[in-house]
C-alpha positions, 0 to 999 in steps of 0.5 A, a space after each residue: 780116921 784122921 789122917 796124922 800126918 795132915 794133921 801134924 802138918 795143919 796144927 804145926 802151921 796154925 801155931 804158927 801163924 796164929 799163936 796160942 792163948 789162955 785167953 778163952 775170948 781170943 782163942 779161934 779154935 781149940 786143937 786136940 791137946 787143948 790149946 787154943 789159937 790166939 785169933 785175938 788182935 796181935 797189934 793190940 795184945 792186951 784187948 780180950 777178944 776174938 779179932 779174927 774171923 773162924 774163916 782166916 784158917 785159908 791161910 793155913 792151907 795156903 801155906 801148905 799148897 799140897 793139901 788139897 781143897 775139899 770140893 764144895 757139895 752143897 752146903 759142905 765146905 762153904 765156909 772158907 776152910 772152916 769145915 775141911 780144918 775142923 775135919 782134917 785136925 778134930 779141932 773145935 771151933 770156938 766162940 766165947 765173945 759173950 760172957 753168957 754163952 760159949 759155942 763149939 762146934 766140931 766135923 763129925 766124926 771128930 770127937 772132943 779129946 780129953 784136953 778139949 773139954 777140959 779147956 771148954 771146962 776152963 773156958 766156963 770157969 773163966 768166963 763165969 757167969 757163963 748161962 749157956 754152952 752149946 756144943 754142935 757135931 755137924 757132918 755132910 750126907 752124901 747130897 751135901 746137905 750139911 747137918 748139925 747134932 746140937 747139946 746144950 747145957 744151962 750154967 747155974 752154980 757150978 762151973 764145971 759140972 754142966 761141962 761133966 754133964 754135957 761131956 756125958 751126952 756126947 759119949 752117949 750119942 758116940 756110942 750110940 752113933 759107933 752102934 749104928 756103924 757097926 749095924 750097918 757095916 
């Protein structure tokens, strides 16, 4: 459902305008092949944290005038281009300020790749003791109400099983979610 060449346009620009990182407290988004944009304070490299706000992708879509902006409805893509990059890429937007929680959210019906949660993955490992990870799928209905699908998944022990288990009840609400399309199609 996404369109490639959009896609291919919106990553390439970000990347370079924003860099990448390893470091889960710097990383803005998480793209589909895992990497993550440095959104960290490029005047001051070595401070470990999120310097820019989720909503600087504007820029990107200033940089490329011939994508169209998506018409606000509601409470739909209000949020300065977070939602309409979210949608257009299948990025994750991410959030790992806390050494206790790590929050992603995607635009249905974008699903986490592969690379995506094994940098969700890394991102738990690296931050240990995460106690938290919260995934959110939100998507607009046809009013612009703007509704979210919540997982969460405690950290105790292990860092990299609440990731396996949490993965497991995305794919089960996918499948659940493509069986519903397919009834009513």
């Amino acid at each position: 459902m996404i369109d490639e060449e959009k896609q291919d346009k919106l990553i390439d620009k970000a990347k370079e305008i924003f860099g990448i990182t390893d470091s889960c407290h710097k990383g803005g988004y998480i793209l589909p092949d895992g990497e993550m944009l440095d959104f960290g304070n490029k005047d001051v490299p070595e401070l470990e944290t999120r310097y820019l706000d989720h909503s600087e992708v504007w820029q990107i879509y200033d940089a490329l005038p011939e994508i169209e902006e998506i018409k606000k409805e509601g409470q739909c893509f209000a949020r300065n281009y977070n939602d309409q990059f979210l949608l257009e890429t299948g990025t994750i937007r991410l959030s790992a300020v806390s050494h206790y929680l790590i929050t992603g959210e995607m635009f249905q019906p974008n699903f986490p790749t592969r690379k995506q949660m094994e940098t969700l993955e890394y991102c738990n490992c690296m931050l240990h003791p995460t106690e938290e990870i919260i995934m959110e799928f939100a998507k607009c209905d046809d009013e612009g109400h703007y509704t979210p699908k919540n997982f969460t998944e405690q950290v105790r022990d292990d860092c990299v099983e609440p990731i396996n288990d949490l993965n497991s009840k995305i794919n089960k609400w996918k499948s659940e979610q493509n069986r519903i399309s397919d009834k009513e199609s």
